[in-house]
Structure formats: structure tokens, C-alpha cells
N, C-alpha and C positions, 0 to 999 in steps of 0.2 A: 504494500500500500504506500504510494508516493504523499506524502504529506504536502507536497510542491501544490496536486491540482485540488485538496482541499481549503488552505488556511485562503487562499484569495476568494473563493467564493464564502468561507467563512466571515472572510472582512464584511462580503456584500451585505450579508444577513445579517449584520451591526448598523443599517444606515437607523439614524431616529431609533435605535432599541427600545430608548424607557417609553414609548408609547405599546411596546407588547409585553410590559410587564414583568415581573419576575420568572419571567420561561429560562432565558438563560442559553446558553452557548453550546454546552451540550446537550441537551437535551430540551421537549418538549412535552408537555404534561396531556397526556388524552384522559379524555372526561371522564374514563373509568378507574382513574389512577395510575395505569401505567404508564409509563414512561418512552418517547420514542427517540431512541439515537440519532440526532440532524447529523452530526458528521457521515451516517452511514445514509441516510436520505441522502446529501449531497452528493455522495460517491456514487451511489445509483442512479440519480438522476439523468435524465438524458437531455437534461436544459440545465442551464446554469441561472443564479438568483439574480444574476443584470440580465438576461433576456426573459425571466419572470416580471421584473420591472419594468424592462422595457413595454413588453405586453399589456401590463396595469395600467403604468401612464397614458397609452396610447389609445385604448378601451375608454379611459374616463377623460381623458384630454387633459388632466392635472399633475401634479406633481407628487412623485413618492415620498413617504412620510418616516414609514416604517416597512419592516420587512421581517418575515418567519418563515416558519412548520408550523402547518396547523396540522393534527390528525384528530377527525371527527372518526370513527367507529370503527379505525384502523384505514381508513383511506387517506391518503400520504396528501398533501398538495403545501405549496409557496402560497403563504399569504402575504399579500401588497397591500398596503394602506397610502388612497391616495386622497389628496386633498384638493379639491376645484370648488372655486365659489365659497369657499369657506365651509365646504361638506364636506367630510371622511365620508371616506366609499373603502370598503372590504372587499378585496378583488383577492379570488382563491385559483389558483392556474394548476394543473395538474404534472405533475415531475417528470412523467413520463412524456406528454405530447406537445406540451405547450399549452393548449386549450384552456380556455377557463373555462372551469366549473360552476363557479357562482360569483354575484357581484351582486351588491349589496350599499344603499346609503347608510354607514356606520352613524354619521353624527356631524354635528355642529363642531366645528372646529373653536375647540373655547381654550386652546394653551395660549399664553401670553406672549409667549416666544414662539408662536408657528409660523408667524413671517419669514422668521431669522432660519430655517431649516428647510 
């Protein structure tokens, strides 16, 4: 396992962190308690977290905020959190295809500093 084609797409999934909360770098927390390895998501994946992004932004025509793993009931996907108009939008892309899954208006953009990011 090259550590080389991991840590840069690890950078990616650091953009705006504290808006995903205490999930954390290694790992992602699914609803049932368990725990899903993002380094081994990344490695698997057949898209990388800048062409996840890429995808979000260009879907919602705004700017990335934040960036993960989400895993809902063991289904894998990148979540992008983008911001247009002053709305968070949850854009969920799937690892394997590129496609998104779901897109969602999260919310009112109310950080104080979301200009600045």
C-alpha cells in the first residue's frame, strides 16, 4: 500500500473539516455505531475527493464548504457540502462512479466566517 496516493487525497477531505464535525480522519461513524475506515474508502475508490468536489460544485453552481465519508447502511459515498446563495446543499457522489446519489438543501449558511472559506 503506497501511502504516496493516499495522504493527498486525505489533504482533500480536510477542506472546511469543522463543518463535518467530530468524524475525524480516520474514520467515519455509520448510524449503527460502526465505524468505516476512509483511508480504505479512498484507496478503493475509483474517483478521487477533488473530482467529488469538483462534481458538487458544478451540480449546485457554488462553492465547497466541506468535504467526507458518509456511510448510510453500509453504502460508501463522498459527501460535499456546498454553499450558493447563502444555502448549504449536501451533495452525496458515489466512490465508485462519480454519480450522485443524493442532493439535498442542508441549510442557511449562519457561520460568521463563511465568507472567508
Amino acid at each position: 500500500m503506497s501511502s504516496r496516493k493516499i495522504i493527498p487525497a486525505l489533504m482533500a477531505a480536510t477542506i472546511a473539516f469543522g463543518s463535518f464535525g467530530a468524524a475525524g480522519l480516520a474514520f467515519a461513524k455509520e448510524s449503527k455505531g460502526q465505524e468505516t475506515n476512509e483511508a480504505q474508502v479512498m484507496q478503493n475508490a475509483k474517483i478521487t475527493m477533488q473530482q467529488a468536489i469538483a462534481t458538487a460544485e458544478q451540480a449546485v453552481g457554488g462553492k465547497a464548504t466541506g468535504s467526507g465519508i458518509d456511510d448510510e447502511n453500509g453504502v460508501v459515498t463522498f459527501e460535499v457540502e456546498v454553499v450558493k446563495d447563502g444555502m448549504g446543499h449536501k451533495v452525496l457522489i458515489d466512490t465508485q462512479t462519480g454519480k450522485i446519489t443524493k442532493q439535498v438543501m442542508a441549510s442557511a449558511d449562519n457561520d460568521d466566517d463563511g465568507d472567508n472559506d
